[in-house]
Every structure is written in C-alpha cells, then in structure tokens.
N, C-alpha and C positions, 0 to 999 in steps of 0.2 A: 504494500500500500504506500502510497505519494501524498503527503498533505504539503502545504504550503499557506502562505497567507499571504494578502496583497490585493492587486484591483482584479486580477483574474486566480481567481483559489481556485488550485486542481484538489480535489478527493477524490479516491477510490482506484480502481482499476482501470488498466487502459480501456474497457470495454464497456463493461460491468461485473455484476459479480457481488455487487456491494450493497447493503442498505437503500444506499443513495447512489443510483445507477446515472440518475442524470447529471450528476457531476463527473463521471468517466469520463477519460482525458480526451476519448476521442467525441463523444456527445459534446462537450464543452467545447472543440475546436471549431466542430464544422456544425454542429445543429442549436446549439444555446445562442435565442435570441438575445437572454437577456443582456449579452454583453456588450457594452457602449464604448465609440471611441470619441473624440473630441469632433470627426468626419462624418459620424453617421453612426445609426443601429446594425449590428447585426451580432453574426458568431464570427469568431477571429479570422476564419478562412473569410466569409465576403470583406471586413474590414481590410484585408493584407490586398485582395483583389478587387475590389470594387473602383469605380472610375471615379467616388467621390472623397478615394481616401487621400490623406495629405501626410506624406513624410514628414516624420520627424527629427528635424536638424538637431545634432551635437555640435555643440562648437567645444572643441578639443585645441584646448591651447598646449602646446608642447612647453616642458619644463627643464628648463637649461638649467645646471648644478654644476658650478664652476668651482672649480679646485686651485687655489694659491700651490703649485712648487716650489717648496722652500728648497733652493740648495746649500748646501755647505761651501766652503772655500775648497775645504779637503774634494769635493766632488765639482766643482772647478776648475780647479788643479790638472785633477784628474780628465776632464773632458780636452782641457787644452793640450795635455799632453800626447791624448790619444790621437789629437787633431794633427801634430806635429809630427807622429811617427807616421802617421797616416800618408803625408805632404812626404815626406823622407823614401818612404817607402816607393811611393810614386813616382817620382826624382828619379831613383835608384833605379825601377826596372824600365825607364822610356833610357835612359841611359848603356843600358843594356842593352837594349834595341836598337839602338844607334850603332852601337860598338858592335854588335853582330851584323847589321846591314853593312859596315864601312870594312869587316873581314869579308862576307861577304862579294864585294865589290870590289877587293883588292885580288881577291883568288881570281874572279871573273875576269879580270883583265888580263893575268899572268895565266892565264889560259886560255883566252884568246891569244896573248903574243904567242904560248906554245906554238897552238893548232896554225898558227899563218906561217908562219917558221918552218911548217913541213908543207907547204904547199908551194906550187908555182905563182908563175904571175899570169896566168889566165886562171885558174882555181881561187887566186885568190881574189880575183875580179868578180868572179861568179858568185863567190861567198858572198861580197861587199855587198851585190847591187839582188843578186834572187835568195841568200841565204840555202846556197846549196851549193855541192863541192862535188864536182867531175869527177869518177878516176875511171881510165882508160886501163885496159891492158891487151891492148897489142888491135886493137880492132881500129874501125874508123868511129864506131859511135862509144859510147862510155859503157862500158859493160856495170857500173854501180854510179849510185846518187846518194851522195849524206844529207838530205837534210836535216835546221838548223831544229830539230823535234828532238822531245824528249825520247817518245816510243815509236814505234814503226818506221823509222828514219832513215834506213835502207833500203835503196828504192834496187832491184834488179833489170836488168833491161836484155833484151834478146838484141841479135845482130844486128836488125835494122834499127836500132834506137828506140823499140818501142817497150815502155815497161808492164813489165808481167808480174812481178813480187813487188810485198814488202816487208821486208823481214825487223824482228824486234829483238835487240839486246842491248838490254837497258842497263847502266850504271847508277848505281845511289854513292848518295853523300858527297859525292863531287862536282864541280861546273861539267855545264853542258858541253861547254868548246874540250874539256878534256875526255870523256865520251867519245865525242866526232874523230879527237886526235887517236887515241886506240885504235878505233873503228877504219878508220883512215889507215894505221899503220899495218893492221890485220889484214885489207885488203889490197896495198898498192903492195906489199911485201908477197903476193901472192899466197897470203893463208886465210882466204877467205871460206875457206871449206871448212876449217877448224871454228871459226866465226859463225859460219850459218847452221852448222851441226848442233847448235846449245840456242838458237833461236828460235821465237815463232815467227811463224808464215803468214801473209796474205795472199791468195791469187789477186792480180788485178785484170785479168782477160775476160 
C-alpha cells in the first residue's frame, strides 16, 4: 500500500483491492474528476493533455559557491619552481633538436661529397639536374638507375633502355647519398648479382 499527503493523495493499490478502491492510483490518474488544476477540471491525464492546460514555469536560479584559494608562500615557491624547471627542460630538449638536425646535416653533406666523388661528370650532371645516376656497363643504354629514393631505387633496364625492374635494398641509420654510394659501388664494380640476390623485386612490364 502507497499513502501520501498533499493536493493529489494517492491511497490504496495501483488498481484496487482496497477499502477505498476509488482512490487506486490508477482511478485517481485517468478517471477522478474530482481533481483540479489552476487550467481546468478534470483527472491528471486530461489536465497533462488537454489544450486548456498551462505549464508551469520554474524559475531555477543556479547557485554559484565561490571558494577563496588560500596559498602559502611555501606553495608559491613551489609553483614557481616547477614553472622554471618546466622553461629548462624545454630549452634543453629544442636544443637537442637543433644539435641533432645540425649532425644530421653535416653527415648529409659529407655524403653527398662521398657519392659525387665516385661519379663522372655526366653522372654527376644527371644526379644535379633529374636526381638519378646512370651506370652503364659495357652496352649503349645504362643497364641500372639509382634513384635519389629511399626504397625501390634500382631501376633495371633491358638492352634497349627500356626499364623492367625495380629492385629494393634498403640501408638504415645512415644518409641516403651513402646508400646510393654502396649501391653504386656494388654495381659499377660489376657485383651487382650479389646486390640483387638479398633484394626485393618489382616487374615494371
């Protein structure tokens, strides 16, 4: 059983069942006239439905509870210092990053002077102006192509100059121009079979 008090008092059972069956929660929603709202007569279902009922506004002011942070000096201190190692640390690793791109940048060039160093002076025109290095061996057209690529950057070429592969053997943690220089010296040295044996392959036909 549900008792309550107030302007709409439920008793009894949701149906009936009880003494007093016409206060059952469900008679009292949808069949008790006798309940009034400030809109009209009726039971709380026409009241909620009916076209003459009129919302009831809440005005809900929101309550703002504002807090004083008291700090100490000691947590002052303390903030400023964190702010300082913060600044230091930051300093420290762009610093770093400098000092790695400027080795960086120094290996890259003393590996480009390598790789031109073993090249001619048409190879190394062809390097400058297409980023790609010729090597002939013994034909009229270039039997391989380096280019200036990390991966697949052996290009192979049949007798009429037309290319057919391209092969991948890739070197880490060094510049790229010294890469090319190896690769270069593997195949003008004629050991380019020991070279393409530890490679992968592309057809390009």
């Amino acid at each position: 059983m549900v008792t309550g008090t107030g302007e709409y008092q439920v008793r009894g059972a949701w149906t009936s069942g009880t003494t007093d069956a016409t206060n059952a929660v469900w008679s009292t929603w949808v069949y008790d006239t006798n309940l009034t709202a400030s809109s009209g007569t009726g039971c709380v279902w026409n009241v909620w439905v009916g076209s003459s009922a009129t919302p009831i506004m809440y005005d809900i002011t929101p309550y703002v509870v504002s807090a004083q942070l008291e700090l100490t000096q000691e947590d002052l201190d303390a903030m400023e210092e964190a702010r300082v190692r913060a600044r230091r640390e930051h300093e420290e690793m762009r610093a770093r990053i400098a000092q790695r791109a400027k080795e960086q940048a120094e290996a890259d060039a003393k590996a480009e002077e390598l790789l031109l160093s073993l090249l001619n002076e048409e190879q190394c025109k062809e390097y400058s102006e297409k980023k790609q290095i010729p090597i002939f061996c013994g034909g009229e057209y270039p039997a391989f192509i380096l280019t200036k690529e990390r991966s697949y950057n052996v290009v192979e070429l049949d007798a009429r100059g037309k290319r057919i592969k391209r092969h991948c053997v890739q070197t880490v943690g060094v510049p790229l121009a010294d890469q090319l220089a190896a690769q270069f010296l593997y195949i003008a040295s004629g050991h380019y079979q020991e070279l393409l044996a530890v490679a992968n392959h592309q057809e390009l036909r």
